[in-house]
Structure formats: structure tokens, C-alpha cells
C-alpha positions as CSV (number, residue, x, y, z in Angstrom):
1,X,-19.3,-10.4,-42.2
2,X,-15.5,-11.1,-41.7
3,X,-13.8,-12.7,-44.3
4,X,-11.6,-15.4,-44.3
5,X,-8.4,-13.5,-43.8
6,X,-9.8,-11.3,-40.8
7,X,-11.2,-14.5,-39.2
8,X,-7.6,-16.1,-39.9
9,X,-5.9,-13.0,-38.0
10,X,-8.5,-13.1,-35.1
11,X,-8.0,-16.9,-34.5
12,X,-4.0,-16.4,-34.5
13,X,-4.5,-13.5,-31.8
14,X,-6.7,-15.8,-30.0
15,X,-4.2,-18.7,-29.6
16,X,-1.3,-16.4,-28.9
17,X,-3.4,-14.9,-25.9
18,X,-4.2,-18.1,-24.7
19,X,-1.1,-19.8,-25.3
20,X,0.7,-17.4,-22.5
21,X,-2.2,-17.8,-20.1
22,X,-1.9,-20.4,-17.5
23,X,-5.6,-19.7,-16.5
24,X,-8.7,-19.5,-18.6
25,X,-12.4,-19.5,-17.8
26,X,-14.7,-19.7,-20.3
27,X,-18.4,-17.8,-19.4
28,X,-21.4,-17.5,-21.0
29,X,-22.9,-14.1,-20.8
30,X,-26.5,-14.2,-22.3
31,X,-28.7,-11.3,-21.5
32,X,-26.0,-9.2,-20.5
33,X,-26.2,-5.7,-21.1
34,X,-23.5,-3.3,-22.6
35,X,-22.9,-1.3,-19.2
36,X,-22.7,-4.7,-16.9
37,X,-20.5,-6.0,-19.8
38,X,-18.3,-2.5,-19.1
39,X,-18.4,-3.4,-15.2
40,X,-17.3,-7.0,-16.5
41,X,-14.7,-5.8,-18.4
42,X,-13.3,-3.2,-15.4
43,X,-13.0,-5.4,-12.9
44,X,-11.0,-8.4,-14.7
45,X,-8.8,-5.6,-16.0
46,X,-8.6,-4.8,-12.0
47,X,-7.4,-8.7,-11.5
48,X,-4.9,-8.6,-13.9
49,X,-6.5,-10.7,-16.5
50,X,-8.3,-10.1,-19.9
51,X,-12.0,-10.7,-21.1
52,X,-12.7,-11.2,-24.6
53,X,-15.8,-12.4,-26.5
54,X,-15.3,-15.4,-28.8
55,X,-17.5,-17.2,-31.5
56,X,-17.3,-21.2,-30.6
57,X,-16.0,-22.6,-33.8
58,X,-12.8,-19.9,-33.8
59,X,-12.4,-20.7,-30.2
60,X,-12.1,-24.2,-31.2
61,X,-9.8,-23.5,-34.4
62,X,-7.4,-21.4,-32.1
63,X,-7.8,-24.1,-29.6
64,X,-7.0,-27.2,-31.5
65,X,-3.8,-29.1,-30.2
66,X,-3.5,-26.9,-26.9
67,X,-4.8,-27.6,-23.6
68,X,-7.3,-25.4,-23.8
69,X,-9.0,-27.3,-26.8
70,X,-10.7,-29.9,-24.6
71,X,-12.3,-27.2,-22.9
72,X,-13.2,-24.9,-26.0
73,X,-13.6,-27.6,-28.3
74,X,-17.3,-28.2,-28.2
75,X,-19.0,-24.5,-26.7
76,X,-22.7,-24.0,-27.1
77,X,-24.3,-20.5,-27.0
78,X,-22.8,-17.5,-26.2
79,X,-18.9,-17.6,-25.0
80,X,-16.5,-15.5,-23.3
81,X,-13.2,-16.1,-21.9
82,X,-11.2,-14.3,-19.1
83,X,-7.5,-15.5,-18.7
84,X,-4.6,-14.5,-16.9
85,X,-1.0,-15.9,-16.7
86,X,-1.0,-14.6,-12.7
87,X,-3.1,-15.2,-10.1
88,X,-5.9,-17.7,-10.9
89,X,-8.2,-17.5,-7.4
90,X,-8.0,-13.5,-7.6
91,X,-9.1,-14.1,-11.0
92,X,-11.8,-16.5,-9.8
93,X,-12.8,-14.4,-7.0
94,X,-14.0,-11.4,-9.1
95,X,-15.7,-13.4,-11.9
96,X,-17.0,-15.1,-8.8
97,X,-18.5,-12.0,-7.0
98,X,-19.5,-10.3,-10.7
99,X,-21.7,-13.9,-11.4
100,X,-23.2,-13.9,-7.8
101,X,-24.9,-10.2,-8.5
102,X,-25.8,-10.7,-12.7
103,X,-27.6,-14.3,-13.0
104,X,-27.1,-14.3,-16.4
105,X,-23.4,-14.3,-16.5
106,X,-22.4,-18.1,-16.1
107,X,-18.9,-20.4,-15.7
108,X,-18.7,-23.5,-18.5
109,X,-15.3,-25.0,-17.6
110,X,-12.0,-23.4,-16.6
111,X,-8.2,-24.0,-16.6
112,X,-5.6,-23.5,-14.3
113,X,-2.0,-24.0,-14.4
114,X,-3.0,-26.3,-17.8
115,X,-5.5,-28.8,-16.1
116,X,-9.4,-28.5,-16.9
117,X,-11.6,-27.7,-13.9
118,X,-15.4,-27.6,-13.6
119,X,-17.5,-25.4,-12.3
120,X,-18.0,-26.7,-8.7
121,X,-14.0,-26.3,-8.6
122,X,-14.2,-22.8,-9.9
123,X,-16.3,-22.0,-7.2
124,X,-14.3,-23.4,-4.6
125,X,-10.5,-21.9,-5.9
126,X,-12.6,-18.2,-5.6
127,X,-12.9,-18.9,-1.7
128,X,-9.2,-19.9,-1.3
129,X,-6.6,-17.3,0.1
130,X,-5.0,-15.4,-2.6
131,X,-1.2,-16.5,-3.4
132,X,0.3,-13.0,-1.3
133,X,-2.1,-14.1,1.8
134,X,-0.6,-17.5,1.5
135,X,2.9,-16.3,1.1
136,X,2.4,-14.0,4.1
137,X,1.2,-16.6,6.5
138,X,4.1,-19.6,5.2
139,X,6.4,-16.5,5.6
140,X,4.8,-16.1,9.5
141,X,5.3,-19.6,10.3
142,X,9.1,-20.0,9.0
143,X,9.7,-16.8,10.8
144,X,7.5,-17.6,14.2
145,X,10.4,-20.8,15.6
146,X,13.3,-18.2,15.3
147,X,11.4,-15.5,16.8
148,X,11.3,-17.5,20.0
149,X,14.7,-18.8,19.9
150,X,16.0,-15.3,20.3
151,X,12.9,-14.2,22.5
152,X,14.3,-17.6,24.9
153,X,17.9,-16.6,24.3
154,X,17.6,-13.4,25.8
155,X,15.4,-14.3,28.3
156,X,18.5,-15.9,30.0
157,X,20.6,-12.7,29.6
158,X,17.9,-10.6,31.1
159,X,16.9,-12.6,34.0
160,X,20.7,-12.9,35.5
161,X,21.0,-9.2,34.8
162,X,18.1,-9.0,37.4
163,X,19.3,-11.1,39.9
164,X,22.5,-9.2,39.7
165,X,20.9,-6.1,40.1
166,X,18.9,-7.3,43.3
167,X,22.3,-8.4,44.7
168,X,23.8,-5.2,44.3
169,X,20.4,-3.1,45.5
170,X,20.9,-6.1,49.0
171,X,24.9,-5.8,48.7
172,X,25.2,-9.2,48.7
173,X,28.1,-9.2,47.1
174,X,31.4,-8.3,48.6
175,X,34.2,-6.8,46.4
């Protein structure tokens, strides 16, 4: 049993960790066993983001006065949290994919960028682009206009070197 200093320490590590992160989920995780719990752990680590186990009422102490209190203020049963301050879908994807293979492991609410999702909208951020796909394809489109600019702008160049070159090949020109 903790006492009231150790529970003090863990519920000022809690709110510090969730403080930085723009991106919480909070999980439930009943009936999970220790090695899917290890395969949890791995691939969040792989996201970028942490996974930590929390007791409800020093979720909500840590919570209280932040924007994550509304959604850690009133847990029931068992409760885990993965955050991130980076990438919330590839975040969302893998807790996504881990849920979809171990029933047991369960979204309750989430936030991103400081507003409170549900579950449904959990589930649709995990099938969104990730933020380097969308950069690649907005970079794509910016760069697509001035690609045929210059493709156009030499087209003109290249053609009358052509028809220069069939004059000569004809001698159609006289010097």
C-alpha cells in the first residue's frame, strides 16, 4: 500500500506527463495478459508515445484544472493512458490495430491537440493519412503548377530547335 507521500509523487509525475502531451487516450485493458501488455507497451514506444497504467481517482487528482480532467475525471474500471506530444493518428493507428486483434483492450475518450474526442472519432483519426503522408502530398501539389511551367517553357525552346534543325537537314536556309 502506497502512502500518502508516494501517491503525492506519482500524481505530480502524472500531471507533468500529461501536461506536455497534446494527445491522450485513455483505455481500458481488462483481461489483458502480462505478454499482450509487453506487445502493448512495444508498439506505442514504436509510435512515439508512452503507456502508463493509472488508478482513476489519481488520474483525476492529477487531472483537476487541465483539459484532460473532463475526460479523466469520472473513470470506471480498469484505466490506461497512452499520450504523445507528436503525431496523434500514428498514435491512434497502432492502439487502433493492437484493439482490433485483443477484444479486451478498449478506447474510453481521447484528446487531441487539447479537445475531447469519443470513441467513434478515435476510430476515424486512425484511418486518416499520417501528418508526413499529408505533408508529402501538399508538398506534390505546390510543386506539380511549377513543374509544368518549366516543362511548357521549354517546350517552346525545344520545338524551334527542331524546326531549325529540319531547315538545315532541307537547306532551306540560305547564308
Amino acid at each position: 500500500m502506497k502512502n500518502k507521500d508516494q501517491k503525492k509523487t506519482e500524481i505530480d509525475a502524472l500531471r507533468q506527463d500529461l501536461e506536455k502531451a497534446q494527445n491522450v487516450f485513455v483505455t481500458g485493458y481488462e483481461k489483458l495478459k502480462v505478454g499482450q501488455d509487453f506487445e502493448l507497451r512495444k508498439v506505442v514506444r514504436g509510435a512515439g508515445a508512452k503507456y502508463r497504467v493509472v488508478k482513476n481517482n489519481l488520474a483525476a487528482k492529477a487531472t483537476e484544472g487541465t483539459p484532460a480532467g473532463e475526460v479523466l475525471g469520472n473513470l470506471r474500471g480498469m484505466t490506461s493512458v497512452a499520450y504523445t506530444d507528436g503525431d496523434p493518428v500514428a498514435l491512434a493507428k497502432v492502439l487502433t490495430a493492437y484493439a482490433k486483434t485483443n477484444p479486451s483492450f478498449t478506447f474510453k475518450a481521447g484528446i487531441v491537440e487539447g479537445r475531447a474526442i469519443d470513441i467513434k472519432t478515435i476510430n476515424e483519426l486512425a484511418t486518416m493519412p499520417s501528418k508526413e503522408e499529408i505533408f508529402s502530398k501538399l508538398l506534390f501539389l505546390i510543386n506539380a503548377p511549377a513543374q509544368r511551367l518549366v516543362t511548357v517553357m521549354n517546350a517552346v525552346g525545344r520545338n524551334l530547335a527542331v524546326v531549325v534543325d529540319q531547315g538545315v537537314k532541307e537547306n532551306k536556309f540560305q547564308a
